[in-house]
KOLDRENSE-312802 format. One record per residue (C-alpha): residue number from 1; x, y, z. Coordinates in nm, 3 decimals, always signed. Layout:
# residues N
- NUM_X_Y_Z .
...
***
This chain:
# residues 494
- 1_+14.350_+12.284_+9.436 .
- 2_+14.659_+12.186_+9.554 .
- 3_+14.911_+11.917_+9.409 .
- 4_+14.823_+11.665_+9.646 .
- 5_+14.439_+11.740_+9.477 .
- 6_+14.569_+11.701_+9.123 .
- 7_+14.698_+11.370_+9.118 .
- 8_+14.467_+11.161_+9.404 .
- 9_+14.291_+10.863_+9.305 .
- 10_+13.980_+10.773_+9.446 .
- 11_+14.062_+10.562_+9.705 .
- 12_+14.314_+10.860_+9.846 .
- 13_+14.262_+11.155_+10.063 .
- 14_+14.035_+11.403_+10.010 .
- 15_+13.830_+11.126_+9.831 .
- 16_+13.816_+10.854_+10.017 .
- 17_+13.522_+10.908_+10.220 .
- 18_+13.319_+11.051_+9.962 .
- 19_+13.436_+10.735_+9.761 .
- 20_+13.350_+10.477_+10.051 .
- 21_+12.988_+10.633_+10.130 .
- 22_+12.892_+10.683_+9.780 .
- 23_+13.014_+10.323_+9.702 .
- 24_+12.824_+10.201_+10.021 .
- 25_+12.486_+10.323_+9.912 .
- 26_+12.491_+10.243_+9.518 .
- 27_+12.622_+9.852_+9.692 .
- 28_+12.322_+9.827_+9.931 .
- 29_+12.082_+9.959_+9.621 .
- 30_+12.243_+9.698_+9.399 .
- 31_+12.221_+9.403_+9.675 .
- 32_+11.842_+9.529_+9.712 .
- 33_+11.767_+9.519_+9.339 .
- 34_+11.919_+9.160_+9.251 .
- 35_+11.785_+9.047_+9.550 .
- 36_+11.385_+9.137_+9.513 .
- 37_+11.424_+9.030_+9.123 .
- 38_+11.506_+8.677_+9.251 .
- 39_+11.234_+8.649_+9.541 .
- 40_+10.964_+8.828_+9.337 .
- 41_+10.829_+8.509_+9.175 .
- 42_+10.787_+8.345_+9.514 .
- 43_+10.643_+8.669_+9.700 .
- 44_+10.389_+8.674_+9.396 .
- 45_+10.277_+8.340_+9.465 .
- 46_+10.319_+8.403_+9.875 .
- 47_+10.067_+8.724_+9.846 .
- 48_+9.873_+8.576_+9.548 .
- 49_+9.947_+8.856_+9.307 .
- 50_+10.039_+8.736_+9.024 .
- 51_+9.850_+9.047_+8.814 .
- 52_+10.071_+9.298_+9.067 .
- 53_+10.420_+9.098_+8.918 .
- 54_+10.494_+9.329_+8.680 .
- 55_+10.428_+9.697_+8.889 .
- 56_+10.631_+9.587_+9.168 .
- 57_+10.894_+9.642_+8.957 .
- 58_+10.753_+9.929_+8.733 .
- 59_+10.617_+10.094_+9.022 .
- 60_+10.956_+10.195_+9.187 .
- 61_+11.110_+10.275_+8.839 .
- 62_+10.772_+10.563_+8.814 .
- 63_+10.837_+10.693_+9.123 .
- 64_+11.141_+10.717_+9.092 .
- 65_+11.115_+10.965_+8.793 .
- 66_+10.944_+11.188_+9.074 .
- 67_+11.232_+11.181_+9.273 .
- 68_+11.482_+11.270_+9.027 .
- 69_+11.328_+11.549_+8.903 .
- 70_+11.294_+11.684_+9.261 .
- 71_+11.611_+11.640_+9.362 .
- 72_+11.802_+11.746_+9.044 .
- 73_+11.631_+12.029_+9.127 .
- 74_+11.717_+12.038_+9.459 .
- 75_+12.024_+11.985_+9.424 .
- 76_+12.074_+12.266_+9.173 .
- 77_+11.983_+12.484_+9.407 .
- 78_+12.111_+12.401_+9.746 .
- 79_+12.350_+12.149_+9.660 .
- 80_+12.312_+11.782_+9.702 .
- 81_+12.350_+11.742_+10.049 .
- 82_+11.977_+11.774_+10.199 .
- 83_+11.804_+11.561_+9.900 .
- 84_+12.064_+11.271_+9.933 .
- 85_+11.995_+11.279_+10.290 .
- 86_+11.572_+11.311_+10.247 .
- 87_+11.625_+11.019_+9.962 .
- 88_+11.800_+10.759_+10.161 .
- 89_+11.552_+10.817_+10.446 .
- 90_+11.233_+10.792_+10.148 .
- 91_+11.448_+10.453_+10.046 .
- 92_+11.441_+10.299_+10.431 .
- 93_+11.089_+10.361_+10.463 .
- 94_+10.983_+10.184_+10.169 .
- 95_+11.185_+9.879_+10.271 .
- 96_+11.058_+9.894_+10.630 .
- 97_+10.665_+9.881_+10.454 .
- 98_+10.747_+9.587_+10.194 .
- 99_+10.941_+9.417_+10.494 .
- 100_+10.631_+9.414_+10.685 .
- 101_+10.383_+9.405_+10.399 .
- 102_+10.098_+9.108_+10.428 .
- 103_+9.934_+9.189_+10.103 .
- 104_+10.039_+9.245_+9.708 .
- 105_+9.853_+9.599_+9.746 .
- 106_+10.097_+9.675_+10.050 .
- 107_+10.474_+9.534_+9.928 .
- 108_+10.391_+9.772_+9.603 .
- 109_+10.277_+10.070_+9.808 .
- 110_+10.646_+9.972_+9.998 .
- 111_+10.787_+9.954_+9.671 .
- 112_+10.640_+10.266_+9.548 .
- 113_+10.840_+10.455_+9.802 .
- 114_+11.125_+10.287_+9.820 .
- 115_+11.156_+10.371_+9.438 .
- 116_+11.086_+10.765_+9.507 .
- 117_+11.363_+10.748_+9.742 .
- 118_+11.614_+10.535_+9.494 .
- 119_+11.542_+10.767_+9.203 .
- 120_+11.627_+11.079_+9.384 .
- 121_+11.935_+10.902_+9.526 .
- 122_+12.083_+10.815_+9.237 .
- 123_+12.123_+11.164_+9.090 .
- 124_+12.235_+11.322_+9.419 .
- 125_+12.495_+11.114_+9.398 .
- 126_+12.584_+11.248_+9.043 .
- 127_+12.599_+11.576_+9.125 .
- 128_+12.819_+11.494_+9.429 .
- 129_+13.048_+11.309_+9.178 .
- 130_+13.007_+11.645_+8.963 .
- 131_+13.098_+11.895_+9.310 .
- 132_+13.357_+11.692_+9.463 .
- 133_+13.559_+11.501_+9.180 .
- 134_+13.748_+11.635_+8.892 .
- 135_+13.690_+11.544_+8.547 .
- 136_+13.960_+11.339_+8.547 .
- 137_+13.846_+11.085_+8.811 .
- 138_+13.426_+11.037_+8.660 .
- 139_+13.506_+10.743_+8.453 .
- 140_+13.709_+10.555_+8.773 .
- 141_+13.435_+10.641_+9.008 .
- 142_+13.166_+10.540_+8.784 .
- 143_+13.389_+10.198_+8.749 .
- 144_+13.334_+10.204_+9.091 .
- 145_+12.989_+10.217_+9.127 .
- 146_+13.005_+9.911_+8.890 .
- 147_+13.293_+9.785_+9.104 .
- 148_+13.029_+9.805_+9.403 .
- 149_+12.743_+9.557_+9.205 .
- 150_+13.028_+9.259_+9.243 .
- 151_+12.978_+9.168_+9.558 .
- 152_+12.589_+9.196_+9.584 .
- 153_+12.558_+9.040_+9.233 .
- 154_+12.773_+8.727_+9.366 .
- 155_+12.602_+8.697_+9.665 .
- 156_+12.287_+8.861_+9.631 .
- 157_+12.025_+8.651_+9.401 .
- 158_+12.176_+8.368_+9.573 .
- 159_+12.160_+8.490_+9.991 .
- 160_+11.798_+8.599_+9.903 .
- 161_+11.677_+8.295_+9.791 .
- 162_+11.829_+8.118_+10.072 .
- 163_+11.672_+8.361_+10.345 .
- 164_+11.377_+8.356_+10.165 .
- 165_+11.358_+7.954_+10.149 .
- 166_+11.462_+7.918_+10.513 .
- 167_+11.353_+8.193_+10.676 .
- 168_+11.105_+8.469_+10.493 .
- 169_+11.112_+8.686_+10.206 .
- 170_+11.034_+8.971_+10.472 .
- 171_+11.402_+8.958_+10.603 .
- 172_+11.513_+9.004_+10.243 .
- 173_+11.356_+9.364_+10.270 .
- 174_+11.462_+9.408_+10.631 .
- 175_+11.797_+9.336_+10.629 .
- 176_+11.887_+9.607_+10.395 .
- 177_+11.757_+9.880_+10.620 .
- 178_+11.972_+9.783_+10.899 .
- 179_+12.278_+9.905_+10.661 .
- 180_+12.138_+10.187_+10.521 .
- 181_+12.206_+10.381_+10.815 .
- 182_+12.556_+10.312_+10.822 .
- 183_+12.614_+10.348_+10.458 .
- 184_+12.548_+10.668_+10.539 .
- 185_+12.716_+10.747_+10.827 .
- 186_+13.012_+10.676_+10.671 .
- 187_+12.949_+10.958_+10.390 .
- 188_+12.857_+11.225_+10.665 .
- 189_+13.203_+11.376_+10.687 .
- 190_+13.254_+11.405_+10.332 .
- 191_+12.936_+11.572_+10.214 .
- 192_+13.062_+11.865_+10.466 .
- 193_+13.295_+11.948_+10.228 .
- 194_+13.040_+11.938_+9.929 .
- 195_+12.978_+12.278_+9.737 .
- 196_+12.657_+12.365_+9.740 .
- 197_+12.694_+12.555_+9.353 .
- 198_+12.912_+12.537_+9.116 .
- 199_+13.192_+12.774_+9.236 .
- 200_+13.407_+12.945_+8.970 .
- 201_+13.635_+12.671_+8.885 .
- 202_+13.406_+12.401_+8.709 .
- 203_+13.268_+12.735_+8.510 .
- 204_+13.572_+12.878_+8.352 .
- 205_+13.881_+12.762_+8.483 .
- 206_+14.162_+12.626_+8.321 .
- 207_+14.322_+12.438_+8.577 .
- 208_+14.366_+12.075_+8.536 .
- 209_+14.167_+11.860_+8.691 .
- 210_+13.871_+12.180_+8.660 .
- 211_+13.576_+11.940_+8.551 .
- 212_+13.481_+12.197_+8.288 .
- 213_+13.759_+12.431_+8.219 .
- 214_+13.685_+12.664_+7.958 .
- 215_+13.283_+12.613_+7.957 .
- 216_+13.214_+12.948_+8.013 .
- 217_+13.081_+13.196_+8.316 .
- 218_+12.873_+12.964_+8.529 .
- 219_+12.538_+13.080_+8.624 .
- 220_+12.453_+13.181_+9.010 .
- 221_+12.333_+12.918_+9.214 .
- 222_+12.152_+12.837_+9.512 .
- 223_+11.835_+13.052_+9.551 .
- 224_+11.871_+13.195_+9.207 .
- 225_+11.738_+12.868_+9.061 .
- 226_+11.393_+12.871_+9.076 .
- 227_+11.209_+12.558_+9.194 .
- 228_+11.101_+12.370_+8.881 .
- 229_+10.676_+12.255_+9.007 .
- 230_+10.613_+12.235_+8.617 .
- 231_+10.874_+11.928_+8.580 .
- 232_+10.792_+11.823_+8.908 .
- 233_+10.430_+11.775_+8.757 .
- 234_+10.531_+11.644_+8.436 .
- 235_+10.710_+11.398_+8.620 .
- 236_+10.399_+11.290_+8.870 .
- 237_+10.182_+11.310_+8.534 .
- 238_+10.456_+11.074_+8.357 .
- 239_+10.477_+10.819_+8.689 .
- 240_+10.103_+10.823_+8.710 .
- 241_+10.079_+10.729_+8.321 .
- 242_+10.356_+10.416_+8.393 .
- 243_+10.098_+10.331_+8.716 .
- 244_+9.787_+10.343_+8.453 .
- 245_+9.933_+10.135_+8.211 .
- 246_+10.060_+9.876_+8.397 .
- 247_+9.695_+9.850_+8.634 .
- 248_+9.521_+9.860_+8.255 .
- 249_+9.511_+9.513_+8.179 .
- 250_+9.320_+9.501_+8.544 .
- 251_+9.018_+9.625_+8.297 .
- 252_+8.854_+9.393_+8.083 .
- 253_+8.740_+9.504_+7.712 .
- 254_+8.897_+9.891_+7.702 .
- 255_+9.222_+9.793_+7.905 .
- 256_+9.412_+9.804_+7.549 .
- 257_+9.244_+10.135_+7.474 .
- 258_+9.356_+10.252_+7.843 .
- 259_+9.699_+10.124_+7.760 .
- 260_+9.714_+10.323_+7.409 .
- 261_+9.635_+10.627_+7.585 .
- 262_+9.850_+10.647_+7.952 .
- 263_+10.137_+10.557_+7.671 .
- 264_+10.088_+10.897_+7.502 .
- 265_+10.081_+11.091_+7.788 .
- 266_+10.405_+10.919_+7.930 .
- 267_+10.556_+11.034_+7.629 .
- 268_+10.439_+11.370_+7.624 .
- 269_+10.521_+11.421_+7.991 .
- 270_+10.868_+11.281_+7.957 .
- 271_+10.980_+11.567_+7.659 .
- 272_+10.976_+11.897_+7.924 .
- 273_+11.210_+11.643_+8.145 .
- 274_+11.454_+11.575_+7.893 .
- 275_+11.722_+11.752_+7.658 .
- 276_+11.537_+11.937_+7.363 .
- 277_+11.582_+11.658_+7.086 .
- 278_+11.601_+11.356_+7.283 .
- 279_+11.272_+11.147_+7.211 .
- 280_+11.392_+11.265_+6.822 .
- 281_+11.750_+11.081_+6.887 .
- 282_+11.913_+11.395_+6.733 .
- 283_+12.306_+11.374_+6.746 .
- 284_+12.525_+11.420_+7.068 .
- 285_+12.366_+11.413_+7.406 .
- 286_+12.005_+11.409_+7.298 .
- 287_+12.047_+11.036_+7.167 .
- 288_+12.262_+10.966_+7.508 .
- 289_+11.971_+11.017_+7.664 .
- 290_+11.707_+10.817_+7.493 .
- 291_+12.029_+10.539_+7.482 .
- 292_+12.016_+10.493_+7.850 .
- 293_+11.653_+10.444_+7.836 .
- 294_+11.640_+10.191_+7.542 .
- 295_+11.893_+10.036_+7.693 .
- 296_+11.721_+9.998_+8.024 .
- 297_+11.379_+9.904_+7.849 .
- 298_+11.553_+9.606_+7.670 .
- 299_+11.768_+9.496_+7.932 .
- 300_+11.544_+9.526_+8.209 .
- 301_+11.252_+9.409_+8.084 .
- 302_+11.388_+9.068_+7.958 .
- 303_+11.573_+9.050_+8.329 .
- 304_+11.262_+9.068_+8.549 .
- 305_+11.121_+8.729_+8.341 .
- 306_+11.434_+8.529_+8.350 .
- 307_+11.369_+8.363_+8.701 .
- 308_+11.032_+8.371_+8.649 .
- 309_+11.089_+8.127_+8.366 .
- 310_+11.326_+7.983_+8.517 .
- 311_+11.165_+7.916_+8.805 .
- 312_+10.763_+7.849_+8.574 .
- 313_+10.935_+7.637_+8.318 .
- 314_+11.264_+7.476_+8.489 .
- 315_+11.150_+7.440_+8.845 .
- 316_+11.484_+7.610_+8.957 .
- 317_+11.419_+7.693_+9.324 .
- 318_+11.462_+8.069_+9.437 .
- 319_+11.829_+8.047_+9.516 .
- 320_+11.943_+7.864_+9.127 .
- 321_+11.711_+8.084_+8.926 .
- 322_+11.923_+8.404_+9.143 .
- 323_+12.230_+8.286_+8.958 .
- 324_+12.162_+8.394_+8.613 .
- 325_+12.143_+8.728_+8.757 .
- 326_+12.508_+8.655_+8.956 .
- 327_+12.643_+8.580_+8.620 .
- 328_+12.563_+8.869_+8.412 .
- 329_+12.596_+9.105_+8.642 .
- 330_+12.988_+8.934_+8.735 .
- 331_+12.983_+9.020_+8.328 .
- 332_+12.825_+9.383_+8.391 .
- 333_+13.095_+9.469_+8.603 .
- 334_+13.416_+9.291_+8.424 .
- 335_+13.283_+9.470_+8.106 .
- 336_+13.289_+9.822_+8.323 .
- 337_+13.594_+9.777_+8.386 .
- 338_+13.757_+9.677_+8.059 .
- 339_+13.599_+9.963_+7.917 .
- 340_+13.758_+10.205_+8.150 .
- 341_+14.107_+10.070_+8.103 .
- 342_+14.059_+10.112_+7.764 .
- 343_+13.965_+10.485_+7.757 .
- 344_+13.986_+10.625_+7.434 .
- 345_+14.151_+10.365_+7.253 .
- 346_+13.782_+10.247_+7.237 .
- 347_+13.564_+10.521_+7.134 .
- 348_+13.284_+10.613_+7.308 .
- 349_+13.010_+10.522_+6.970 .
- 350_+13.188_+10.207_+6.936 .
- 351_+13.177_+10.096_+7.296 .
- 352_+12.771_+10.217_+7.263 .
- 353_+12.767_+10.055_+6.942 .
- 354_+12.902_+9.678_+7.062 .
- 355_+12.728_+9.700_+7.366 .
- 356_+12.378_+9.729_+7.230 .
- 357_+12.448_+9.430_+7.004 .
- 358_+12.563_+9.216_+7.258 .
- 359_+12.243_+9.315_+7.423 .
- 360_+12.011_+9.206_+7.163 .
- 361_+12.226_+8.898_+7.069 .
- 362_+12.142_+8.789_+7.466 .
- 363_+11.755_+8.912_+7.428 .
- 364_+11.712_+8.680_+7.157 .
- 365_+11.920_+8.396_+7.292 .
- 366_+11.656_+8.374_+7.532 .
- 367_+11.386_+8.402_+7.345 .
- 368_+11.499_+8.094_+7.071 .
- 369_+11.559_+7.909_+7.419 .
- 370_+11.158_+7.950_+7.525 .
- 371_+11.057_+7.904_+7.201 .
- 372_+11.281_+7.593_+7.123 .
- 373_+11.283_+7.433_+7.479 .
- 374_+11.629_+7.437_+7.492 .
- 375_+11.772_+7.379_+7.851 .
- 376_+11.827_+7.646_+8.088 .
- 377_+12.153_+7.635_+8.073 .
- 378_+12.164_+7.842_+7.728 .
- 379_+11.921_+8.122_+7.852 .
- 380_+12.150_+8.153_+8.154 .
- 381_+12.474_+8.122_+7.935 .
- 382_+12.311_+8.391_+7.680 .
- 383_+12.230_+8.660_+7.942 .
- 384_+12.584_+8.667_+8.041 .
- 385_+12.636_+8.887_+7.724 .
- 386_+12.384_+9.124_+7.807 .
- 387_+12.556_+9.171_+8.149 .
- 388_+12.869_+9.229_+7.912 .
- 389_+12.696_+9.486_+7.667 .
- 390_+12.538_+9.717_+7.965 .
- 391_+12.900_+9.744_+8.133 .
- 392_+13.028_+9.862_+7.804 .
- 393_+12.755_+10.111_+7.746 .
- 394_+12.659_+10.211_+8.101 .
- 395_+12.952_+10.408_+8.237 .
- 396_+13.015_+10.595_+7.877 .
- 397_+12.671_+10.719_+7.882 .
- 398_+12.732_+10.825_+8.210 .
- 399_+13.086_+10.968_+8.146 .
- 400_+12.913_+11.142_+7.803 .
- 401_+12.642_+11.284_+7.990 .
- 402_+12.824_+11.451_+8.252 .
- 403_+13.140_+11.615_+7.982 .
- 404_+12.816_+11.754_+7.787 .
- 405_+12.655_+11.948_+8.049 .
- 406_+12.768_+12.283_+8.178 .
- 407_+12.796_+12.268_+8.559 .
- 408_+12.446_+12.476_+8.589 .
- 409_+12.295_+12.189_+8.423 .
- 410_+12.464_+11.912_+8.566 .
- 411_+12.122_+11.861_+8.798 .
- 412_+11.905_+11.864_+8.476 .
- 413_+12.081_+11.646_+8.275 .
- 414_+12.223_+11.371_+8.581 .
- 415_+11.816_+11.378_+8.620 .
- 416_+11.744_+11.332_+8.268 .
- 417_+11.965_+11.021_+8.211 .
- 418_+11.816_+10.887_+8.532 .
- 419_+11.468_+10.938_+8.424 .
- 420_+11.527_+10.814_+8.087 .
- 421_+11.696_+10.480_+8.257 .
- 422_+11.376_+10.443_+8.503 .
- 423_+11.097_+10.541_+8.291 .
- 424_+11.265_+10.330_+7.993 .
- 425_+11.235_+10.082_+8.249 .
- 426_+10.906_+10.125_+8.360 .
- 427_+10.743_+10.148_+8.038 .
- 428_+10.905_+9.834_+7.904 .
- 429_+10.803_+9.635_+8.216 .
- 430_+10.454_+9.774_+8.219 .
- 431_+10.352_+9.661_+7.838 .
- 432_+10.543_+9.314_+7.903 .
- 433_+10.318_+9.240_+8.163 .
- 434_+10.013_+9.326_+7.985 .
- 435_+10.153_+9.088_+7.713 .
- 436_+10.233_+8.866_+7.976 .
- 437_+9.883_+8.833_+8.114 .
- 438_+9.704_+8.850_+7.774 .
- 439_+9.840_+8.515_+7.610 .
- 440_+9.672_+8.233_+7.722 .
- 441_+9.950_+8.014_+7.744 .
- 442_+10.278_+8.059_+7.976 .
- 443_+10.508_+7.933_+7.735 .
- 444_+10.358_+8.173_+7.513 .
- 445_+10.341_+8.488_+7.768 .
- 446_+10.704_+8.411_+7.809 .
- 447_+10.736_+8.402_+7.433 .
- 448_+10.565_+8.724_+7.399 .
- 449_+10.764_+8.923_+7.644 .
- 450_+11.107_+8.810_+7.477 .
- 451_+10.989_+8.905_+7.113 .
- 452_+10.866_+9.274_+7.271 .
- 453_+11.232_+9.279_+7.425 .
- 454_+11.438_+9.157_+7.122 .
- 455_+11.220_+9.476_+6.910 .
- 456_+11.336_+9.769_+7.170 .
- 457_+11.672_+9.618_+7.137 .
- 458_+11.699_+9.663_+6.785 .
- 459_+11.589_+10.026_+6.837 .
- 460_+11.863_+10.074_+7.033 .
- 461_+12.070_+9.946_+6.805 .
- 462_+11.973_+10.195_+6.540 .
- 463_+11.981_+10.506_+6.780 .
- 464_+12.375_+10.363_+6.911 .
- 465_+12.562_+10.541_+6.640 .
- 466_+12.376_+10.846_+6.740 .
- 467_+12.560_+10.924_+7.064 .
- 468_+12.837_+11.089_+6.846 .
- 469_+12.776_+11.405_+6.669 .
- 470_+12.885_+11.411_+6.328 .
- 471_+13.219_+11.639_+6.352 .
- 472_+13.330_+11.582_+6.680 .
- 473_+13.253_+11.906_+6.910 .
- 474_+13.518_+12.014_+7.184 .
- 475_+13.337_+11.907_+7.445 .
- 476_+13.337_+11.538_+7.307 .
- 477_+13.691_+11.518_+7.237 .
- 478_+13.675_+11.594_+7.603 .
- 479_+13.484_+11.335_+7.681 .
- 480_+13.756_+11.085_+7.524 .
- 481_+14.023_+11.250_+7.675 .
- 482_+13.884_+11.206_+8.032 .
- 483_+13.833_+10.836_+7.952 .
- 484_+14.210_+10.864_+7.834 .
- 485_+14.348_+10.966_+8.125 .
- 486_+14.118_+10.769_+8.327 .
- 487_+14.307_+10.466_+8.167 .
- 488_+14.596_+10.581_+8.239 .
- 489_+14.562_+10.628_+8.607 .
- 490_+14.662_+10.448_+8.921 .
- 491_+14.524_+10.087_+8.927 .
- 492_+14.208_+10.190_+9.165 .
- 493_+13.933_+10.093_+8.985 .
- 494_+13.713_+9.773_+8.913 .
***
């Protein structure tokens, strides 16, 4: 490492381009996600598929468990390279199908794939973080992934409803492919310089900037790691359980018995994918873990609804109903980036521990408001402090995930956050729409979705103080001392 290496920002040379392509990608993924939450409602009613709403969006997150099992895997033994590449092409093809889809059946098969793709993206991209950056520069890159939601979350909820209301929903899906492929052109040059193992350095170096000096003799890579077809299949068996539960209200009389059961087995396929603790919230990065999902299953699964009440219940139009989402993720990202200015002068339990309760303050701000009849204004106002709460927790989790893992195990765990995130996800949005379709009323299905929403927040409320062990461990005094100096660095961040 030379000098020039030890004190570059992110936005200098030699990380620049892996900073601009990686930025790129997570920004088109972000425009594509606020934008197919806002259109959903009127592609539901466009494809009549109103009992597919809820596994268009569960779907993806199922698959995408597949993916990042596969290439966490992958990437542990070849490097990340060849699955980012295979994941973005997995994530064009799946907006190319729902671009061209003319039936429910066919947008979710798009979706299906486009969500086996995302998944396996999203945790090549953290190993690349975990190759090419030093510890020293996770939290400001992982401000800048949050940095990169801005723009789509300004512009996105509100573009899509416009090209959906004056053109077609189709274009919405479409569009997005046409800058996938030079998203990643522009990270080509970079990943040539990507390690394919962890070389001696992150193992047991010393030397600043080493992202985990003094963690001990890392293990051989590459072809040494044997491909992992049991969590590959725990993963499939976990997706498949999301896909069953979420197609079990499609079965009158033993649907809830169908339900009860593909939960189980998501649960028992999720523990060989996951640190050893982790559905038990034990201390330290076992309850980091279940955070993200909790996290995701609250958040998440109250987001999906709010245009779709907006939209049922206020007669918003596409575009309006977009720009709840605008605000709170404008919050998402201003939070992100208070937090990581911060660094260690907010501790990384406390920043867990505020962000969960802004969380379920917003949840249930939404709920009094369908319950009450309050105007929309107050839902929309509320969710703004969700946006806030996930910024705060988001890139800690991440920051705490990565400082806990030795650099063999960087693919496992980057996986397992991203599978607890996804299949948090999916599982929350799967029982809110059977809740969703078995009230009778839509003021009440709304109703019933919040209250399911508001519960899972509390739980992660309870499991927040859980991210810290009780005596602090060397590696998570390292984890403050990277936000530390991530404060303290030049102004290149959100």
């Amino acid at each position: 490492m030379t000098s020039h290496d030890a004190t570059a920002g992110i936005l200098q040379r030699p990380y620049l381009l892996a900073t601009a392509g990686a930025c790129a990608l997570v920004f088109l993924a972000a425009f594509e996600s606020m934008a197919v939450t806002t259109i959903m409602p009127l592609v539901s009613r466009d494809l009549d598929g109103a009992g597919l709403y809820a596994l268009a969006f569960a779907g993806p997150l199922a698959t995408g468990v597949i993916g990042m099992v596969a290439a966490g895997n992958w990437a542990d033994r070849r490097g990340p390279a060849a699955p980012l590449y295979a994941s973005v092409a997995l994530f064009a093809a799946g907006l190319l199908i729902a671009g061209t889809a003319l039936s429910m059946q066919m947008l979710v098969v798009g979706r299906l794939v486009q969500g086996l793709g995302g998944g396996a993206m999203t945790v090549a991209l953290y190993v690349v973080i975990a190759r090419v950056y030093p510890a020293r520069l996770h939290a400001q890159v992982f401000a800048a992934f949050s940095a990169a939601w801005v723009i789509p979350s300004m512009i996105g909820p509100f573009a899509a409803g416009v090209v959906a209301e004056l053109s077609s929903w189709h274009w919405v899906f479409l569009g997005v492919v046409g800058l996938v492929v030079p998203a990643l052109a522009m990270i080509l040059p970079a990943m040539r310089g990507v390690r394919s193992t962890p070389d001696a350095r992150e193992a047991g170096s010393s030397e600043p900037g080493s992202p985990k000096a003094g963690a001990g003799e890392a293990k051989p890579g590459g072809a040494d790691v044997p491909w992992a077809f049991g969590r590959m299949g725990w993963a499939a068996l976990a997706a498949l359980a999301v896909l069953g539960l979420n197609l079990s209200g499609q079965l009158p009389g033993v649907g809830w018995v169908i339900a009860a059961v593909a939960l189980v087995i998501a649960m028992l396929a999720v523990r060989p994918l996951v640190p050893r603790g982790t559905l038990g919230a034990h201390r330290g990065l076992p309850s980091v873990i279940l955070m993200r999902g909790v996290a995701s299953a609250a958040f998440f699964g109250t987001e999906v609804y709010v245009p779709y009440l907006l939209t049922e219940r206020y007669s918003f139009s596409p575009a309006f109903a977009g720009l709840a989402l605008t605000g709170s993720a404008i919050a998402w990202a201003a939070a992100s980036a208070v937090q990581g200015r911060m660094g260690s002068r907010l501790g990384n339990a406390l920043a867990v521990k505020i962000g969960s309760a802004l969380v379920l303050g917003s949840v249930v701000i939404v709920l009094v408001t369908t319950v009450l009849a309050w105007p929309a204004g107050v839902a929309i106002a509320g969710w703004l402090f969700a946006g806030a709460g996930m910024g705060l927790m988001y890139p800690r989790l991440s920051v705490m995930t990565l400082a806990l893992s030795k650099p063999e195990d960087q693919g496992f765990n980057s996986s397992a956050m991203s599978i607890s995130d996804s299949l948090g996800g999916a599982l929350s949005l799967a029982v809110t729409g059977l809740v969703f379709s078995a009230l009778t009323t839509t003021a009440g299905s709304f109703a019933g979705v919040f209250v399911l929403t508001s519960a899972i927040a509390v739980v992660g409320l309870v499991i927040a103080p859980r991210v810290a062990a009780r005596r602090p461990s060397g590696a998570e005094h390292a984890v403050d001392a990277e936000a530390h100096r991530a404060a303290e660095a030049d102004d290149v961040r959100a």
